[in-house]
C-alpha positions as CSV (number, residue, x, y, z in Angstrom):
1,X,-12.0,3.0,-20.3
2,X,-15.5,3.7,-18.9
3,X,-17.4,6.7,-19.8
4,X,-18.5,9.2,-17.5
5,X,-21.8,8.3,-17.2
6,X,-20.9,4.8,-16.9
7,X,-18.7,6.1,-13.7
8,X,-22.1,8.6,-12.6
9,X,-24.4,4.7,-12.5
10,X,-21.5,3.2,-10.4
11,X,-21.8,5.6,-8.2
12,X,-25.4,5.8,-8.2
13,X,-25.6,1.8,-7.6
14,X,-22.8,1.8,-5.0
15,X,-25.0,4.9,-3.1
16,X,-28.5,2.9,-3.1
17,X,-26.3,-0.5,-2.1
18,X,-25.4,1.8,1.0
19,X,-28.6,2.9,1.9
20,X,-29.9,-0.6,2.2
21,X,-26.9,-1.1,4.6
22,X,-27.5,1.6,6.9
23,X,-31.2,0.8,6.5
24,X,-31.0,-2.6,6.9
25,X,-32.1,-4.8,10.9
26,X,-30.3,-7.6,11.7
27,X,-31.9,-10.4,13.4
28,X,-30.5,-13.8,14.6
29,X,-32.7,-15.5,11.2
30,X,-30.2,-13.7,8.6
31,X,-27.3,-14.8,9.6
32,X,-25.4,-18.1,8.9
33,X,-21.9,-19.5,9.4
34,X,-19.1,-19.7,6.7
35,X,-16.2,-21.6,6.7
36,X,-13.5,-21.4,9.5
37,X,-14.3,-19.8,12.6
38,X,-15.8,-16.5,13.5
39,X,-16.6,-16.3,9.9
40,X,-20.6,-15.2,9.1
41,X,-22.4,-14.3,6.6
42,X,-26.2,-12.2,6.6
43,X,-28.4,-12.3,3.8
44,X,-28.2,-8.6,3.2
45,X,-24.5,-9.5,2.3
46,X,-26.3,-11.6,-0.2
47,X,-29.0,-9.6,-0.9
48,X,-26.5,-6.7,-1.7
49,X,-23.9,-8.5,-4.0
50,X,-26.9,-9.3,-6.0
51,X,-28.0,-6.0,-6.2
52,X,-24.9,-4.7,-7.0
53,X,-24.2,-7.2,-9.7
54,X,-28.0,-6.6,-11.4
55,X,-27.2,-3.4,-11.6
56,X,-23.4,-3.3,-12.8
57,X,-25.2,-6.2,-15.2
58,X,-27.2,-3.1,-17.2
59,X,-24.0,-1.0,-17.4
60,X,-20.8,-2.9,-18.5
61,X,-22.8,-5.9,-19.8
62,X,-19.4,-7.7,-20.7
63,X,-18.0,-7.7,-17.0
64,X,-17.2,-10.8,-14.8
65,X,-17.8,-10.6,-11.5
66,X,-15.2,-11.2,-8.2
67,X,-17.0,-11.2,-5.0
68,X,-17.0,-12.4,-1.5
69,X,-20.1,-14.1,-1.7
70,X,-21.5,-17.2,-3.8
71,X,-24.3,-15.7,-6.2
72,X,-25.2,-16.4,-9.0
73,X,-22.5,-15.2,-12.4
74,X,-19.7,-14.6,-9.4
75,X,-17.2,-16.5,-10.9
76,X,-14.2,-15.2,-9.1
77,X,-11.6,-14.9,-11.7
78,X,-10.0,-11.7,-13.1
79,X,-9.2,-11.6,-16.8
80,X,-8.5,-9.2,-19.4
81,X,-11.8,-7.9,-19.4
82,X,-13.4,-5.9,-17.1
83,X,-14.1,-7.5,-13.8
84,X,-16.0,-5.8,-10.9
85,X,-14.7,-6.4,-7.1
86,X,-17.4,-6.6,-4.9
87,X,-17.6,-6.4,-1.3
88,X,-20.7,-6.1,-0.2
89,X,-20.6,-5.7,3.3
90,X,-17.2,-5.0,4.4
91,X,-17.4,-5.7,8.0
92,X,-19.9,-8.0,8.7
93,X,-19.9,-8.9,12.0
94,X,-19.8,-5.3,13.0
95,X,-22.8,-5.0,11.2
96,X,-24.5,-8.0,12.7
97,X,-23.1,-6.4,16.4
98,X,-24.8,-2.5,15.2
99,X,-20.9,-1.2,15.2
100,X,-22.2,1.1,12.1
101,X,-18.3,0.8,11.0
102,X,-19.0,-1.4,8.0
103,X,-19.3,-0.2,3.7
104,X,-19.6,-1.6,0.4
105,X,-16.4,-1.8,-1.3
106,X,-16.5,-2.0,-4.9
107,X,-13.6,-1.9,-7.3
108,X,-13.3,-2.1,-11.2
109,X,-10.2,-3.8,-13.0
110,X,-9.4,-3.9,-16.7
111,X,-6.4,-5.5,-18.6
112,X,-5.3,-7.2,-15.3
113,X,-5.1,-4.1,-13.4
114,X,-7.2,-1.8,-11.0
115,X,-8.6,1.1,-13.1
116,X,-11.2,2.4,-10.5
117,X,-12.3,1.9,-6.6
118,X,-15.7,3.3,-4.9
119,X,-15.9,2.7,-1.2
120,X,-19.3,4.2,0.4
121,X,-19.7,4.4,4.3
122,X,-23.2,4.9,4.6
123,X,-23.2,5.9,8.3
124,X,-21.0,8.5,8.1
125,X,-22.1,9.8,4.8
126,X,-18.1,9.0,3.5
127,X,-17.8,8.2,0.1
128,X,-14.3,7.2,-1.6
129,X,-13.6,7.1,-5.1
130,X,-10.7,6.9,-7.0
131,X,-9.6,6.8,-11.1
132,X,-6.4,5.3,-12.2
133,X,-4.5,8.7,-13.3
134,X,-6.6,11.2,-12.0
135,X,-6.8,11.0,-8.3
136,X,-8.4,10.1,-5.0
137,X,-11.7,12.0,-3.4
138,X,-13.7,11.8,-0.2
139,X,-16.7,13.4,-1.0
140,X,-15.4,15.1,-3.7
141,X,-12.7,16.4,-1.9
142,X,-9.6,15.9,-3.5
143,X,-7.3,13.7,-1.2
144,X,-3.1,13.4,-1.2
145,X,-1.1,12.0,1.6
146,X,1.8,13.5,3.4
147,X,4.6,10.9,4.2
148,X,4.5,10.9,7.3
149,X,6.2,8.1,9.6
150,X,4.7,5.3,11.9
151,X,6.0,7.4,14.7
152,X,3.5,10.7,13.6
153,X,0.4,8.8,13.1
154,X,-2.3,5.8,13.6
155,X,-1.5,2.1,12.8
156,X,-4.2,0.2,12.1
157,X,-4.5,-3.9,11.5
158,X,-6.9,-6.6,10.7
159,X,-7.2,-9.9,12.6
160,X,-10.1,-12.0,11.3
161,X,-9.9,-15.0,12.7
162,X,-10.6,-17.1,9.6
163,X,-7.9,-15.6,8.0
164,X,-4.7,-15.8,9.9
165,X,-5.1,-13.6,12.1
166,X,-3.1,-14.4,14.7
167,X,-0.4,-13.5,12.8
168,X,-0.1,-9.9,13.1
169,X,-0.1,-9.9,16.8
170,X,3.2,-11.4,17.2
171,X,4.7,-7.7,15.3
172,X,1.7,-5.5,17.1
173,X,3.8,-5.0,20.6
174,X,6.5,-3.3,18.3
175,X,4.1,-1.3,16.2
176,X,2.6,0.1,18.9
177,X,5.8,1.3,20.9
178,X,6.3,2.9,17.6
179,X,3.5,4.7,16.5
180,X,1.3,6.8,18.3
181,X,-1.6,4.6,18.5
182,X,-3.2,1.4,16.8
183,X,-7.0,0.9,16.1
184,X,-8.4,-2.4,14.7
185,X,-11.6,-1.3,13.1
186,X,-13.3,-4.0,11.7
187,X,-13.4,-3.2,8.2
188,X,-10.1,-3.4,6.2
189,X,-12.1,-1.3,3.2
190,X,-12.5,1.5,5.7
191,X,-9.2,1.2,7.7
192,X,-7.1,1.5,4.2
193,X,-9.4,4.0,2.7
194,X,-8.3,6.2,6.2
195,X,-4.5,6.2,4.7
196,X,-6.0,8.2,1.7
197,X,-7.4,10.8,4.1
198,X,-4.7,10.9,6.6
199,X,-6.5,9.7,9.5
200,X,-4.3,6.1,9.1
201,X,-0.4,6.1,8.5
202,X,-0.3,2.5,7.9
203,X,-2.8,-0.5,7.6
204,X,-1.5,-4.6,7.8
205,X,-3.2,-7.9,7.6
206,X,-1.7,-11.2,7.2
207,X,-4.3,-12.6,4.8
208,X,-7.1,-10.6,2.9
209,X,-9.3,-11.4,-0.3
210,X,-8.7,-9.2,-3.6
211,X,-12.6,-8.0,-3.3
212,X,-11.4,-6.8,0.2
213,X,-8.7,-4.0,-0.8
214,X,-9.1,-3.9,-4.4
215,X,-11.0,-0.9,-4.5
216,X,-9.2,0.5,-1.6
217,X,-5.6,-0.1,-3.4
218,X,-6.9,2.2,-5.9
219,X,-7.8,4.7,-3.9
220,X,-4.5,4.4,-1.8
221,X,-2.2,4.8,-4.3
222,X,-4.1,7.6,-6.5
223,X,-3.5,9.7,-3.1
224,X,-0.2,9.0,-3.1
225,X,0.5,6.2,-0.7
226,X,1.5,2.5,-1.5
227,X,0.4,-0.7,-0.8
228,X,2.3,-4.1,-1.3
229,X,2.4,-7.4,1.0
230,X,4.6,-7.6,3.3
231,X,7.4,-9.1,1.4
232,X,7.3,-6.5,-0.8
233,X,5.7,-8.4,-3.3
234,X,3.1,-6.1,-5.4
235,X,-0.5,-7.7,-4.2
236,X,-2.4,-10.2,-6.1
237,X,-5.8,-9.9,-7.8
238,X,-6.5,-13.7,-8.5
239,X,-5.7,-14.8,-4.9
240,X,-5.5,-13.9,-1.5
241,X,-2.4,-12.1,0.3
242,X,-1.1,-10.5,2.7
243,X,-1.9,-6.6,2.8
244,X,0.8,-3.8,4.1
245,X,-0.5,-0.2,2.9
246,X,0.6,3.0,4.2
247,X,2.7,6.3,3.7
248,X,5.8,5.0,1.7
249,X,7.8,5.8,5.2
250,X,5.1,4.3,7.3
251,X,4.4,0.9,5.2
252,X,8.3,0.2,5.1
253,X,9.0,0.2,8.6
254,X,5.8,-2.2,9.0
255,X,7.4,-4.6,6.4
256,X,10.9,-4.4,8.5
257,X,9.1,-5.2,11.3
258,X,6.8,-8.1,10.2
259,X,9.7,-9.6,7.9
260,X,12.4,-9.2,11.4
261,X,10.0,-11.6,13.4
């Protein structure tokens, strides 16, 4: 396992990665398409991952590297070693519209499973971090859910696009008449980390990246709430999948739901 101070430079790095976001002005010149539609990418995306990974670099020298975007030593594969998740933007193209609803998302896996997760929100001065066995914290503040039902709280869902997105909105009629609201945020990191601190009950998307809820998962289940996809298989580190994450009494009646249709 890490050290301590190994987990204080984490932090530090995934703090000063979040101050270049917030700081950061978008202009038509840094951004470029992706693959599939609706799909971008800015060079502060790049400009962060490489930051990130420079820095990580000088404290776990032995780590491989999962992240969204194609830099240099990413080689996207999760061993038995350690292997750092890296969002580095999560929520892109709210940060190319100024939505300031966007973080870096940053988790840390050993021995084929998540050990850590640090998600940072730089404009709302929200930092997440969790530690495989002892706990979940928003600003140091300790989190654990209530299980509370979709009926006593906010549903929220992803729908890039690129990524089958037009799944989820064949369930979302139902969900809604169920809950007491849904939100669509923009940022899967953020939305999931908002189960931890009870603002979310629940959280689905039909088709997400491991760098995208890796951290999150961490930080999820340390508080006491689960997430699976929506078969109930557990979700996959190598490869893509879908996401359902929640209360345990929220996230199962989202799986009833998407699995009845």
């Amino acid at each position: 396992m890490i050290t301590q101070n190994e987990e204080r430079e984490i932090e530090k790095a995934v703090r000063e990665a979040g101050n270049i976001l917030a700081n950061a002005r978008i202009e038509a010149e840094n951004i470029h398409e992706k693959k599939g539609p609706a799909n971008f990418v800015t060079d502060y995306d790049v400009k962060i991952q490489r930051y990130l990974m420079e820095k990580f670099s000088d404290i776990i020298p032995s780590a491989a590297y999962f992240g969204e975007e194609d830099t240099e030593g990413n080689g996207r594969t999760f061993g038995k070693g350690y292997t750092f998740f890296i969002d580095p933007i999560d929520g892109t193209t709210n940060f190319m519209f100024d939505y300031h609803n966007s973080c870096i998302s940053v988790g840390l896996g050993l021995g084929g499973s998540m050990i850590a997760g640090w998600v940072f929100d730089p404009y709302k001065d929200q930092f997440y971090k969790a530690f495989k066995g002892r706990g979940a914290f928003l600003n140091d503040r300790r989190l654990s859910i209530s299980d509370r039902a979709l009926n006593e709280g906010i549903f929220a869902f992803g729908c890039a696009r690129y990524n089958e997105g037009d799944k989820i909105f064949k369930a979302l009629e139902k969900i809604f008449m169920q809950s007491l609201s849904i939100r669509n945020g923009g940022s899967a990191a953020i939305d999931l980390c908002r189960i931890a601190s009870g603002s979310n009950v629940a959280y689905a998307e039909m088709k997400l990246q491991p760098y995208d809820y890796a951290a999150a998962g961490v930080i999820i289940t340390e508080a006491g709430g689960v997430i699976g996809q929506a078969d109930g298989k557990e979700i996959t580190l190598d490869l893509p999948c879908s996401v359902v994450a929640g209360t345990r009494k929220a996230a199962e009646e989202i799986k009833r739901i998407l699995n009845d249709l």
